[in-house]
DOLO-340130 format. One record per residue (C-alpha): chain; x, y negated, z. Coordinates in steps of 0.5 Angstrom, whole numbers. Each point is the difference from the previous one (the first is absolute). Layout:
+------+-------+-------+-------+
| unit |     X |     Y |     Z |
+------+-------+-------+-------+
|    A |     X |     Y |     Z |
...
+------+-------+-------+-------+
END
This chain:
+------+-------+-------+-------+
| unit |     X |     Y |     Z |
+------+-------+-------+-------+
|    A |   176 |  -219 |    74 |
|    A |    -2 |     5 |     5 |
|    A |     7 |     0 |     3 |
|    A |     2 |     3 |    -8 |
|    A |     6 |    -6 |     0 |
|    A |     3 |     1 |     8 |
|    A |     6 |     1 |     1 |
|    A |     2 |     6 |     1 |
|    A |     5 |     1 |     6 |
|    A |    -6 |    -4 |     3 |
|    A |    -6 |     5 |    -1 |
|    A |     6 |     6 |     2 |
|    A |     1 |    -4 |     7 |
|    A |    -8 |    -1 |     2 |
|    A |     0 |     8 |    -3 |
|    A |     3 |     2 |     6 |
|    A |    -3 |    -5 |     4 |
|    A |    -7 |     2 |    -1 |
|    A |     3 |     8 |     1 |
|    A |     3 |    -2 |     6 |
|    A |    -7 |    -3 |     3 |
|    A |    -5 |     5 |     4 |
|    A |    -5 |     2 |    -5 |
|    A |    -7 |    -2 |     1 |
|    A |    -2 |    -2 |    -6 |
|    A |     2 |     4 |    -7 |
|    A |     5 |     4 |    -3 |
|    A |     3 |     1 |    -6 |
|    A |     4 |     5 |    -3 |
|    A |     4 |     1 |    -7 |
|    A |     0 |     8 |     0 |
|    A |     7 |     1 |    -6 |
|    A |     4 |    -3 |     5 |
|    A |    -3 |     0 |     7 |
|    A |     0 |    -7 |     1 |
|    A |    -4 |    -3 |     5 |
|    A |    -4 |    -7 |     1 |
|    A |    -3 |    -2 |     6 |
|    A |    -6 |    -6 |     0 |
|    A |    -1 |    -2 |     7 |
|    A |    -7 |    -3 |    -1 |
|    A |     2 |    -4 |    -6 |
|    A |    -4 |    -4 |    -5 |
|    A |     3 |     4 |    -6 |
|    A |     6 |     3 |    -2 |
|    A |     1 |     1 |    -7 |
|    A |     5 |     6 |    -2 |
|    A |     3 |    -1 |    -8 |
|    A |     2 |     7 |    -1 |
|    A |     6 |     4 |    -4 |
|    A |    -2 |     0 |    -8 |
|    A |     5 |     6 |    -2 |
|    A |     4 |     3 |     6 |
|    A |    -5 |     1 |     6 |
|    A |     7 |    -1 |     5 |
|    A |     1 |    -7 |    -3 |
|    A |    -1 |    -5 |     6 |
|    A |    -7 |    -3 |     1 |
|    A |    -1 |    -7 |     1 |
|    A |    -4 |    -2 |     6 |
|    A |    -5 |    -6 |     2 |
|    A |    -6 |    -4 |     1 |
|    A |    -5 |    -4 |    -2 |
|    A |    -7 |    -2 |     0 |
|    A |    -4 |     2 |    -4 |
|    A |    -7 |     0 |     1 |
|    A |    -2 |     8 |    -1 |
|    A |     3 |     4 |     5 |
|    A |     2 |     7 |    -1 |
|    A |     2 |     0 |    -7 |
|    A |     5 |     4 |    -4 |
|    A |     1 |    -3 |    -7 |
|    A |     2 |     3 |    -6 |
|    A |     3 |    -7 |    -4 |
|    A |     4 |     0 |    -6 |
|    A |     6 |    -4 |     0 |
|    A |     2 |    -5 |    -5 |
|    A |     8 |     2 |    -1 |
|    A |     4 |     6 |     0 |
|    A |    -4 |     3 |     6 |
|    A |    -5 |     5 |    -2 |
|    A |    -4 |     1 |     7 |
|    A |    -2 |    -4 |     5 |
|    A |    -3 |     2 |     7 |
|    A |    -4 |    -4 |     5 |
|    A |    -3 |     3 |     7 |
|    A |    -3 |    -4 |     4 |
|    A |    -1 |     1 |     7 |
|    A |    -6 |    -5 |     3 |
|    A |    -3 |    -2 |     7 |
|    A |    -2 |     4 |     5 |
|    A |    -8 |    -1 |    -3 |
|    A |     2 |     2 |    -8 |
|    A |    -4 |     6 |    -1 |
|    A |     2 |     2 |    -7 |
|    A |     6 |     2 |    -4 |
|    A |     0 |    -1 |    -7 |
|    A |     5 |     2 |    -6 |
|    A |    -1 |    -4 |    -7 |
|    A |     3 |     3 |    -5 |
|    A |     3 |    -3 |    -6 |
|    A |     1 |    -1 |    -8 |
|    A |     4 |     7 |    -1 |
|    A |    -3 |     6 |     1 |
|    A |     1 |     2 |     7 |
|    A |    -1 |     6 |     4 |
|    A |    -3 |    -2 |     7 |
|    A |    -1 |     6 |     6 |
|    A |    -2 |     0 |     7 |
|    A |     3 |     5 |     2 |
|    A |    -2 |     1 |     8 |
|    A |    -4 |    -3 |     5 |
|    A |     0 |     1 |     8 |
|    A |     0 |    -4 |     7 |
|    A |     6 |    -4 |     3 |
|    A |     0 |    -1 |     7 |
|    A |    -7 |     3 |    -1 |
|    A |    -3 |    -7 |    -2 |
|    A |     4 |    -1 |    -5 |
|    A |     0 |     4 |    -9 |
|    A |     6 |     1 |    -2 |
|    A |     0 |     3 |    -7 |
|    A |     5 |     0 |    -6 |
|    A |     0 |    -3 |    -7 |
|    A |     3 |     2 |    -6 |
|    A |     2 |    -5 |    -5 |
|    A |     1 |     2 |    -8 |
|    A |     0 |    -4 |    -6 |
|    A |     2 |     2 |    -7 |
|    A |     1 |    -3 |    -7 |
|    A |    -4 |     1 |    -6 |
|    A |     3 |     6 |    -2 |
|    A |    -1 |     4 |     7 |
|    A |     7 |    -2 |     3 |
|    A |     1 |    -1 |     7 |
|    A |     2 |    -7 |     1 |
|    A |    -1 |     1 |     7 |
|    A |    -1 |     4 |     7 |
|    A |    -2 |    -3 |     7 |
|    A |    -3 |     4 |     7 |
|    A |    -2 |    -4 |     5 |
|    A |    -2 |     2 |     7 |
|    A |    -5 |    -6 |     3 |
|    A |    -1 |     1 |     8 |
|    A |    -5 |    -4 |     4 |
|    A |     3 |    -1 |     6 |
|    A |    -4 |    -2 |     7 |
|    A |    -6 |    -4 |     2 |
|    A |    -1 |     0 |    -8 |
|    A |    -7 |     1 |    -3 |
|    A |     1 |     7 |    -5 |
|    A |     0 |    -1 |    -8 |
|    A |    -5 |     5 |     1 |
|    A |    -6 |    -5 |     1 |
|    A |     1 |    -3 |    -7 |
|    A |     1 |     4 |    -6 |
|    A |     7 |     0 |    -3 |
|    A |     0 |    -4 |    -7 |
|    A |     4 |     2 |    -5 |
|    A |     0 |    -5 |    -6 |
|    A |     2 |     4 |    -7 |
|    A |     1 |    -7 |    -5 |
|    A |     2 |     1 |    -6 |
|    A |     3 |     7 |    -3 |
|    A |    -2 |     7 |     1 |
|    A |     1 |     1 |     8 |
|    A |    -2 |     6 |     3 |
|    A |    -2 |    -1 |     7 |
|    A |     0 |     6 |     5 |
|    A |    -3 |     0 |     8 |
|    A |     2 |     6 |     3 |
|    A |    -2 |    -3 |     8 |
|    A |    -7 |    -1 |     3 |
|    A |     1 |    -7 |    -1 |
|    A |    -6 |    -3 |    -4 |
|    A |     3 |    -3 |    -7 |
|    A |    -3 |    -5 |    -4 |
|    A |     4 |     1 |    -7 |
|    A |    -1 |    -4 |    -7 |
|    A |     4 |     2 |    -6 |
|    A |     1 |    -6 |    -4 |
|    A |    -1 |     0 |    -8 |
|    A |     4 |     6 |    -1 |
|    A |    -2 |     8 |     0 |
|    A |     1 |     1 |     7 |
|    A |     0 |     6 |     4 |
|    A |    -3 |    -1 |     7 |
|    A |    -1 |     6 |     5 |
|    A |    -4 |    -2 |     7 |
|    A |     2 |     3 |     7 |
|    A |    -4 |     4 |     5 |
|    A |    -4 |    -5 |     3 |
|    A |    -5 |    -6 |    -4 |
|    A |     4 |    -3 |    -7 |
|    A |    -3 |    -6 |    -3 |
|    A |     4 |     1 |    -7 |
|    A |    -1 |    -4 |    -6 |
|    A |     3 |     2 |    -7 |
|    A |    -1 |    -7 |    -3 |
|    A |     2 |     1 |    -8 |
|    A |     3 |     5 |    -4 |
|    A |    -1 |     7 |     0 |
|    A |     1 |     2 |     8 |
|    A |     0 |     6 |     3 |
|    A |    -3 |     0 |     8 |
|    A |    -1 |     5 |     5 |
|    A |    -4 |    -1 |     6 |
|    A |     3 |     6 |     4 |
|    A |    -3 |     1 |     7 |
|    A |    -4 |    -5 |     3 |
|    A |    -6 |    -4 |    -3 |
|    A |     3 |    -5 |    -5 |
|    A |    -3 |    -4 |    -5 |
|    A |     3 |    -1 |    -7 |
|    A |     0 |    -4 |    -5 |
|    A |     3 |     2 |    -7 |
|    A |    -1 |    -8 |    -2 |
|    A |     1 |    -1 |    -8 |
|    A |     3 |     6 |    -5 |
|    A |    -1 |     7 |    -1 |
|    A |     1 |     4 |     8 |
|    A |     0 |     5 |     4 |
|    A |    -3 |     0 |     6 |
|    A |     0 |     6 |     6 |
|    A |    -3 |    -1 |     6 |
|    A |     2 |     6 |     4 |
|    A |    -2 |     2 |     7 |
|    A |    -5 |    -5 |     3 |
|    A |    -5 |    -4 |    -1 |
|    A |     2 |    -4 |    -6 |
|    A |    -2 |    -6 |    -4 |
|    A |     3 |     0 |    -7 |
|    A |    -2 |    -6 |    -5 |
|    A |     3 |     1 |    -7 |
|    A |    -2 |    -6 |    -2 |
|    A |     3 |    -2 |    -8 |
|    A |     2 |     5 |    -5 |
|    A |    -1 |     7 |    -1 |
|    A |     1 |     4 |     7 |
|    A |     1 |     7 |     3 |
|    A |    -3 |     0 |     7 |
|    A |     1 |     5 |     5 |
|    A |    -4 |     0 |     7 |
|    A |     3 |     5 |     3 |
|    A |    -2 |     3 |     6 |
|    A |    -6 |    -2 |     5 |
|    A |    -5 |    -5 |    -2 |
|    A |     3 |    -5 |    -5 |
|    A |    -4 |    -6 |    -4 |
|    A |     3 |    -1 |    -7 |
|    A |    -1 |    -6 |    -5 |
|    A |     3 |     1 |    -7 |
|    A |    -1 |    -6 |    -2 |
|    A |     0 |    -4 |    -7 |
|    A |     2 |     5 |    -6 |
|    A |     0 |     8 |    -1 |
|    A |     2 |     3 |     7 |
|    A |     0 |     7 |     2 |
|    A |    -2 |     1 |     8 |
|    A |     1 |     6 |     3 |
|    A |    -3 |     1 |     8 |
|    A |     6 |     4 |     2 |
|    A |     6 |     2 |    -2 |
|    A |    -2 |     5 |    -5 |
|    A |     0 |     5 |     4 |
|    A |    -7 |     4 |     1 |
|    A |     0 |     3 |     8 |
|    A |    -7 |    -2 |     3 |
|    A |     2 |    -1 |     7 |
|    A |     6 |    -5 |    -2 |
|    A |    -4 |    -6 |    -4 |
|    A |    -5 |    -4 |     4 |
|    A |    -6 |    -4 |    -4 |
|    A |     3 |    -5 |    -5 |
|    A |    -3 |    -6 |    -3 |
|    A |     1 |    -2 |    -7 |
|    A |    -1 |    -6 |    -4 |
|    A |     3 |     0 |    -7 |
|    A |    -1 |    -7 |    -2 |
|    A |     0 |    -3 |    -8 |
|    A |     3 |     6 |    -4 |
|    A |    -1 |     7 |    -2 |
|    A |     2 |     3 |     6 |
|    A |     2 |     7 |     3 |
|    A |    -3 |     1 |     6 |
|    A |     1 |     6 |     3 |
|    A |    -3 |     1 |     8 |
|    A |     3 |     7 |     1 |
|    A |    -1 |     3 |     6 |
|    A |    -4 |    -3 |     6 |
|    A |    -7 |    -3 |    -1 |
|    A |     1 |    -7 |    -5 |
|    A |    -4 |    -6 |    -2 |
|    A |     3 |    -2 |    -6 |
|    A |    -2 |    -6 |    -4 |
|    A |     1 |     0 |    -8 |
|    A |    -1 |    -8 |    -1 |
|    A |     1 |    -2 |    -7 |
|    A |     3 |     3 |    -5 |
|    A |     0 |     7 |    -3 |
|    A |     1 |     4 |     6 |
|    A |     1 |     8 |     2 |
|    A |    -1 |     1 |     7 |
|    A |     1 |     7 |     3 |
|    A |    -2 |     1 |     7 |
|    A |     3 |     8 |     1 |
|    A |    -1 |     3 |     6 |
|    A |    -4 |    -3 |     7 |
|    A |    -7 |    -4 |    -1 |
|    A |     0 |    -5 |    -5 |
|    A |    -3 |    -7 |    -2 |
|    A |     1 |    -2 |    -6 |
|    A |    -2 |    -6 |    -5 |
|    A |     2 |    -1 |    -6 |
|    A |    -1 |    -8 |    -1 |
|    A |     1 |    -4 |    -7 |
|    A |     2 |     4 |    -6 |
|    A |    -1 |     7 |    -2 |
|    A |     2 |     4 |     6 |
|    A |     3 |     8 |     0 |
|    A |    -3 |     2 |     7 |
|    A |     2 |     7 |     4 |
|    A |    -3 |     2 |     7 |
|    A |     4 |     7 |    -1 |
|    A |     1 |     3 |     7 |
|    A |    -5 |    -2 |     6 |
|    A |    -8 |    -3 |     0 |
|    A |     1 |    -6 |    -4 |
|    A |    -3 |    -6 |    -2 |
|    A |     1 |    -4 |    -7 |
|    A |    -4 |    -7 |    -2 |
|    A |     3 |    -1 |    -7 |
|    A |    -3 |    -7 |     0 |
|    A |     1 |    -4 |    -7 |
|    A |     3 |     3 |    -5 |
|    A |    -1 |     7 |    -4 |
|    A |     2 |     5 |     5 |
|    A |     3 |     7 |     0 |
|    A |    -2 |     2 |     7 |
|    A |     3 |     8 |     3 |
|    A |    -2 |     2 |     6 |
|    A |     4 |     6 |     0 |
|    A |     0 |     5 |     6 |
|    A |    -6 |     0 |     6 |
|    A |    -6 |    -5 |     0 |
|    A |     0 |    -6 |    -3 |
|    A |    -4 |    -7 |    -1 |
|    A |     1 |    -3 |    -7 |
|    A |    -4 |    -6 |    -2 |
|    A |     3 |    -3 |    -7 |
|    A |    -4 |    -7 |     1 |
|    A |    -4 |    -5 |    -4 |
|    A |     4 |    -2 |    -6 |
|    A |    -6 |    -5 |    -3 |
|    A |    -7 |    -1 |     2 |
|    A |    -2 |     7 |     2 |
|    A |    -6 |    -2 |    -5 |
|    A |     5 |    -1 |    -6 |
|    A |     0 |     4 |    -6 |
|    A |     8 |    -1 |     0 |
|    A |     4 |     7 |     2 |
|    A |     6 |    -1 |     5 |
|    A |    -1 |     6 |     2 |
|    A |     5 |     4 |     5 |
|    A |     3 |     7 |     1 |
|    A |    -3 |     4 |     5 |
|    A |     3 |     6 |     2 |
|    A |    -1 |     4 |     6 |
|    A |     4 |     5 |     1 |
|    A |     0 |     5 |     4 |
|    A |    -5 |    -1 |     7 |
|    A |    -6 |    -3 |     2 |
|    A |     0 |    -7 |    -3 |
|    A |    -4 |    -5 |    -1 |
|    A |     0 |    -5 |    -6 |
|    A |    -4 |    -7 |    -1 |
|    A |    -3 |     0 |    -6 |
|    A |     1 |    -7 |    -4 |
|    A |     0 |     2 |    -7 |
|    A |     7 |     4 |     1 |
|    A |     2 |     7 |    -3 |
|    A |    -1 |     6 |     4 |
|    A |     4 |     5 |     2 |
|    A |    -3 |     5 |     5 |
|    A |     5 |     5 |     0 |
|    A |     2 |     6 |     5 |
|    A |    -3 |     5 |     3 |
|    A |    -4 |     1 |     7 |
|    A |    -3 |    -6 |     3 |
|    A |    -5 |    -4 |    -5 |
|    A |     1 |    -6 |    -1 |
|    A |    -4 |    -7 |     2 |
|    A |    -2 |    -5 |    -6 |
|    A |    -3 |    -7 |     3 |
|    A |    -2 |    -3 |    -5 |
|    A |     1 |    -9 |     1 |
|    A |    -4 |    -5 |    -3 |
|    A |    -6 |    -2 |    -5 |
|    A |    -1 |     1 |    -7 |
|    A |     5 |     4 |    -5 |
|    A |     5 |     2 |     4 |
|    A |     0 |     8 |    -3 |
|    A |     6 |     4 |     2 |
|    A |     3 |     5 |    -4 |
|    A |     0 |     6 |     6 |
|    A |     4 |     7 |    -2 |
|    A |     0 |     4 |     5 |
|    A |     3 |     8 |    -1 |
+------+-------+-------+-------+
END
């Protein structure tokens, strides 16, 4: 199928013939051992690569199947380790696409740019290895687009991990949509918009520049968002978040997560206001520098707003609130809260935990810190402290809604 069982003088014969023809359609160029193959505006071309020795022969021919603009990594039924497939579409194909195979391959784009200034060329770089780490193969490609073809670059690059532990790189400013698999993954986005989905396993994915959006899907991940406006989802398991710098939205989902807005790096000029939601879990969310808002949602959560204005909420469960640095606001919401103010003026506003005319004590931490803050005053415990400026008690509701206030 797909040409895997033609005679092979024949696919060398129709080799030279398409290499002979002028080039107005795509390129395909196997690096090891120079050799060139030509598509002039064919359907498809399917190339089945060397598996160990990158000077073996390549074999050559055509088919029809239905996507264009494909390499497949396929494994083979017989002594063979690795076969290749490069399909080379129509004129109106608009997306390349790499599907990665049940071994643990190494997937590389390693360059992008303009042929005949309407055209991409890049290269792709091939490798798959065994369970124990070694090397069954290794392929470079180079893919041209020759004239009046319409460029990859309108449609992201897709590049499919399947089974194994892949690691999928894109070194270009291509687009790339990346998905892992089922097994721990390591997917790295390139300069420009990068959908990346780890999908099971423990996976590790960098957004890198551009403003991406990331799924660490099912497991335990770590997820960076780095430079840009990124979206990241860890979604099950217990995950490890980083925005990175400018204004990131972070959802920890299921499960105990650790979210940090940036990088971990504390500058107050590189971050930008994120925004956080811990989802169900006892999460650690971690603001950082920028003016955050940070949503605790259920569970027992610790949330720090560290440098820059900052909103808080506290959610469901017993939360540990920091505002730290900059003029924050903090709404404990359900649960009995511990609220810190920190540095600066603050507002915070434990919030009811039963009918304020209740005798049942749910009663909150308030500790002002240094600053002139404000506390709403919902049967909470009152710490006033710091010097200067005094602090403001509003006092809420009806009834027996006593707060226990020290102030020094």
């Amino acid at each position: 199928m797909f040409g895997r069982n033609q005679n092979a003088k024949s696919a060398k014969s129709a080799a030279r013939k398409f290499a002979s023809k002028r080039n107005t359609g795509f390129t395909i160029e196997l690096l090891e051992d120079r050799r060139l193959m030509a598509a002039d505006m064919m359907t498809n071309m399917a190339f089945v690569g060397p598996v160990q020795q990158p000077s073996a022969s390549a074999t050559v021919a055509t088919s029809s199947f239905a996507d264009p603009n494909m390499i497949f990594l396929l494994p083979m039924a017989d002594t063979v380790l690795d076969a290749k497939w490069v399909q080379i579409g129509t004129s109106n194909a608009r997306q390349f696409v790499i599907d990665g195979s049940d071994q643990n391959d190494v997937i590389t784009i390693e360059s992008y740019g303009n042929y005949y200034s309407t055209g991409p060329t890049f290269t792709v770089k091939l490798e798959r290895f065994d369970v124990n780490g070694a090397l069954l193969s290794s392929q470079r490609l180079n893919v041209s687009a020759g004239r009046g073809v319409v460029p990859y670059s309108t449609q992201p690059l897709l590049v499919l991990g399947r089974d194994g532990a892949d690691r999928i790189t894109n070194l270009t400013s291509m687009s790339m949509t990346a998905v892992g698999g089922n097994q721990n993954d390591t997917l790295i986005g390139g300069s420009a918009y990068d959908a990346l989905y780890g999908e099971n396993g423990a996976d590790t994915i960098y957004g890198e520049g551009g403003s991406d959006n990331i799924n660490g899907g099912a497991d335990n991940d770590s997820l960076f968002g780095g430079a840009g406006f990124d979206t990241v989802y860890g979604e099950g398991g217990d995950d490890r978040i980083w925005g990175g710098a400018d204004s990131d939205r972070l959802y920890g989902g299921a499960n105990n997560d650790t979210i940090h807005g940036d990088n971990g790096v504390w500058d107050f000029y590189a971050d930008f206001a994120d925004t956080i939601y811990g989802g169900d879990g006892e999460d650690w969310l971690d603001g950082e520098s920028g003016a955050d808002n940070i949503y605790g949602e259920a569970g027992h959560d610790v949330i720090l707003g560290s440098f820059g204005n900052d909103l808080l909420y506290g959610g469901g469960g017993n939360d540990y609130m920091y505002g730290e640095h900059g003029n924050d606001r903090i709404f404990g919401q359900d649960g009995i809260d511990y609220l810190f103010g920190g540095d600066h003026n603050d507002y915070l506003d434990g919030g009811y935990k039963t009918d304020p005319n209740s005798s049942i004590n749910q009663a909150d931490v308030l500790y002002g810190g240094a600053g002139k803050d404000t506390f709403a005053r919902h049967r909470s415990t009152i710490l006033g402290v710091g010097s200067g400026d005094p602090d403001i008690f509003a006092d809420y509701g009806s009834g027996d809604s006593t707060d226990n206030i020290f102030h020094w």
